[in-house]
C-alpha positions in Angstrom: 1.8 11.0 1.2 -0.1 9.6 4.4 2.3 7.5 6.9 1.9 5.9 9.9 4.5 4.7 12.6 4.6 1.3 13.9 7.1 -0.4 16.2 9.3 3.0 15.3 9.2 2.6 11.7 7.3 4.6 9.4 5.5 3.1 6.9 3.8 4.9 3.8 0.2 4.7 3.0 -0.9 3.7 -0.5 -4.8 3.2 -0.4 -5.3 1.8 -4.1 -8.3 -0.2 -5.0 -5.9 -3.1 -4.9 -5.8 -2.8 -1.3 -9.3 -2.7 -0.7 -9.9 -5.9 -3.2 -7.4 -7.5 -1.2 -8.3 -6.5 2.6 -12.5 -7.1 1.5 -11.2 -10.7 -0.1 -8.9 -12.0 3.0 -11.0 -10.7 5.9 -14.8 -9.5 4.5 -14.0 -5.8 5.9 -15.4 -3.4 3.0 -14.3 0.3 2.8 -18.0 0.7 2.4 -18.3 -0.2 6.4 -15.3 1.1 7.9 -17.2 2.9 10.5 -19.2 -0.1 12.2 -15.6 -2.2 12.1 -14.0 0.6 14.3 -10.5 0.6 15.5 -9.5 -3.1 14.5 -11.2 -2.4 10.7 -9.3 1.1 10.6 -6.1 -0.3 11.4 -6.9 -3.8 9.2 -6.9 -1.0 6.2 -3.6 0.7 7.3 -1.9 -2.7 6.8 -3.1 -3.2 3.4 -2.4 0.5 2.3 1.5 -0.1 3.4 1.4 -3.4 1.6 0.1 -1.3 -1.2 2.7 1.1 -1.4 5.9 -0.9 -0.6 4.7 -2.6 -3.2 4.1 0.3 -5.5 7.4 1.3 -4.9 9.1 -2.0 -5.3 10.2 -2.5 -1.4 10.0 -5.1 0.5 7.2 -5.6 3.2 8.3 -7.7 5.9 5.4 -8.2 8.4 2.1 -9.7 8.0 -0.7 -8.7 9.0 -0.6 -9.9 12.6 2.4 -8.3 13.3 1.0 -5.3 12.0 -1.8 -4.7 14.3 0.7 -5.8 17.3 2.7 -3.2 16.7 -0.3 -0.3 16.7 -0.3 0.3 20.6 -3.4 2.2 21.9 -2.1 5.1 22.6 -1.4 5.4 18.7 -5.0 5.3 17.6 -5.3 8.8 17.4 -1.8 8.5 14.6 -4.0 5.7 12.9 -7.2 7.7 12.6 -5.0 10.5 11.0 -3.3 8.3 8.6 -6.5 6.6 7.4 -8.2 9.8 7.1 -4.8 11.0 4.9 -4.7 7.7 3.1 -8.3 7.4 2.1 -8.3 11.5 1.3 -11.2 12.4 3.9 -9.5 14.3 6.4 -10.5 17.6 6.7 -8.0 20.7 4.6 -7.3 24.0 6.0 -9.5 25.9 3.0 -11.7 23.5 1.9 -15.4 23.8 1.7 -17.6 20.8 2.9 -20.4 19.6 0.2 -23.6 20.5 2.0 -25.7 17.1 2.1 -28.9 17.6 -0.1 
């Protein structure tokens, strides 16, 4: 399961179409444009796929999303690139074959 570290603790990432309903509802990002929202859309996301699965798995999920985003320092955008690409099941896998575009 995709995770991602914030303020030294790591969260995991649940991205269910729950959290998309609810990150599109309470701030207008859609997955759809995730590119042209850059680093603050990718890391919006993140916050609402660990929402998502602390509250798949019944924990608790103290911070807001604020708090969130305070706690992704610059240096970790590379981690939170990663993550979303884990979470969202577009990174790239040792083996497999990209769809040619038509």
């Amino acid at each position: 399961m995709a995770s991602i570290t914030v303020n030294g603790k790591t969260y995991p990432l649940r991205a269910d179409v729950r959290a998309l309903m609810e990150c599109k509802e309470e701030t207008g990002l859609d997955i759809e444009s995730v590119q042209e929202s850059g680093t603050i859309g990718v890391c919006t996301f993140l916050f609402y796929f660990a929402r998502a699965a602390a509250r798949h798995t019944g924990q608790g999920f103290g911070l807001d999303r604020a708090e969130f985003l305070q706690g992704i320092e610059l240096s970790d955008l590379n981690e939170a690139a990663d993550s979303f690409s884990q979470a969202t099941g577009t990174a790239d896998t040792p083996g497999k074959k990209k769809r040619a575009n038509p």
